[in-house]
N, C-alpha and C positions, 0 to 999 in steps of 0.2 A: 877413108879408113875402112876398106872392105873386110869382111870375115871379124870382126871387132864388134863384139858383143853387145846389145842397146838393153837402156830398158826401158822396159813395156811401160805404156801411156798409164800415166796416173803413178808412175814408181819412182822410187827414186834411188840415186847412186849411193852407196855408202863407200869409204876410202879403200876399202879392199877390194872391193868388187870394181874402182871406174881406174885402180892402178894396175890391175889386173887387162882391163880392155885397153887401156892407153900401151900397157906394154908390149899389146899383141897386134897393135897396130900397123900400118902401111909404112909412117914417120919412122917409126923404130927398126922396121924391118931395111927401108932405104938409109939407114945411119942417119938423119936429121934429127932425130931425139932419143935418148934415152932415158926411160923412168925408173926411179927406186921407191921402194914404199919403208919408213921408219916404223919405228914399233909404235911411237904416240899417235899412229893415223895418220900421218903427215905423208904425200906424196914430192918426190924432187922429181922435176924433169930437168933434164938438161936439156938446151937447142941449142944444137950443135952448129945450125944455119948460124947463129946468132953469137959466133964465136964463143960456144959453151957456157952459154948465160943460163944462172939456175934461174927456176921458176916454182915457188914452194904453191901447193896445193894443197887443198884442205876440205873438207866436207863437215859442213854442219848441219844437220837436220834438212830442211829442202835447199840447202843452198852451199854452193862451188863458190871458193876464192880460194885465185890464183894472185899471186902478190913478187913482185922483184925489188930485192933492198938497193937503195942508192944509195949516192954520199951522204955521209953525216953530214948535222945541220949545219952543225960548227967547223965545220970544213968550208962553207959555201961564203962569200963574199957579200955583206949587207944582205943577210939571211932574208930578213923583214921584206926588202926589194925584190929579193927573186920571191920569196912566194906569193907575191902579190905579183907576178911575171906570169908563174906557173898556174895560178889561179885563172887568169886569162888564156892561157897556152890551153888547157885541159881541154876545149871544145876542138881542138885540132888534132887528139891523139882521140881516135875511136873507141869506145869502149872501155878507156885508161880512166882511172881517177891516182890524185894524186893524193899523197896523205903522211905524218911522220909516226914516226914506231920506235918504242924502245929496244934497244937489240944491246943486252951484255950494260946495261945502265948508261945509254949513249943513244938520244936520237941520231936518226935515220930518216931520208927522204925515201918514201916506198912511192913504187905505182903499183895500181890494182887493178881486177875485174871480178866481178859476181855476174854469176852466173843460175838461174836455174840447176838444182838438183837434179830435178828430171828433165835436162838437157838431152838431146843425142850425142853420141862421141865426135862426132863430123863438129858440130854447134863447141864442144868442148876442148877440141884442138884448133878452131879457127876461133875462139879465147885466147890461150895460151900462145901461139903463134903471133897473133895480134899486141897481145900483150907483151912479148918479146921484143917485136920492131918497135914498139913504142918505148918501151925502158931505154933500146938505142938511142932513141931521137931525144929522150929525157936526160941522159948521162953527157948528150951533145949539147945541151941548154945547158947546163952546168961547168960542161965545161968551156965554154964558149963564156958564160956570164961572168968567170972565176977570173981568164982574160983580160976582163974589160973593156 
């Protein structure tokens, strides 16, 4: 991510300021991602690599998460079974945790990453990046387990 803004040791990002460096990035500038920043603080990238998988970011006080929604809970076949599947899966997605979320009054199976606030940008898109290939490989357990 050359020419992309850091901050200085001991600081940390705030949502404006690391939507800002993310969008003036290398990723952005090669078409592999595009970022928008929301009014509530909330940053969207898209990874384009990742056939246009959103990836919502967030900054709270020293600490980055980046988060991708899955299938509903009640979409997934003996719920129970897969997340006791997923549970054991998660030491094979790096840096992924797996977790469920309300979204619109309807559980969600999410995966996650937290991150340091005061990350580099380099450290914060090999996050999001990571976290992308991994929501793939998660959405392919799912559907793979729905199967049978």
């Amino acid at each position: 991510m050359q020419g992309a803004p850091d901050v200085d040791k001991g600081q940390y990002w705030d949502a404006a300021g690391l939507a800002v460096a993310l969008a003036g990035g290398a990723e952005v500038a090669a078409g592999q991602m595009s970022v928008s920043f929301r009014d509530e603080g909330v940053i969207e990238i898209t990874l384009h690599d990742c056939g246009d998988l959103p990836v919502i970011v967030g900054v709270e006080g020293k600490e980055i998460q980046a988060s991708v929604l899955l299938d509903p809970v009640d979409s997934v076949r003996d719920a129970p079974a897969f997340q006791n599947r997923l549970l054991r899966a998660n030491k094979l997605l790096p840096l992924s945790t797996f977790g469920i979320t309300e979204v619109g009054g309807k559980s969600h199976y999410e995966i996650f990453g937290q991150l340091s606030g005061g990350s580099q940008i380099e450290e914060i898109v090999e996050e999001v990046e990571t976290l992308g290939r991994n929501a793939l490989e998660a959405a392919e357990m799912i559907q793979s387990w729905n199967k049978g």
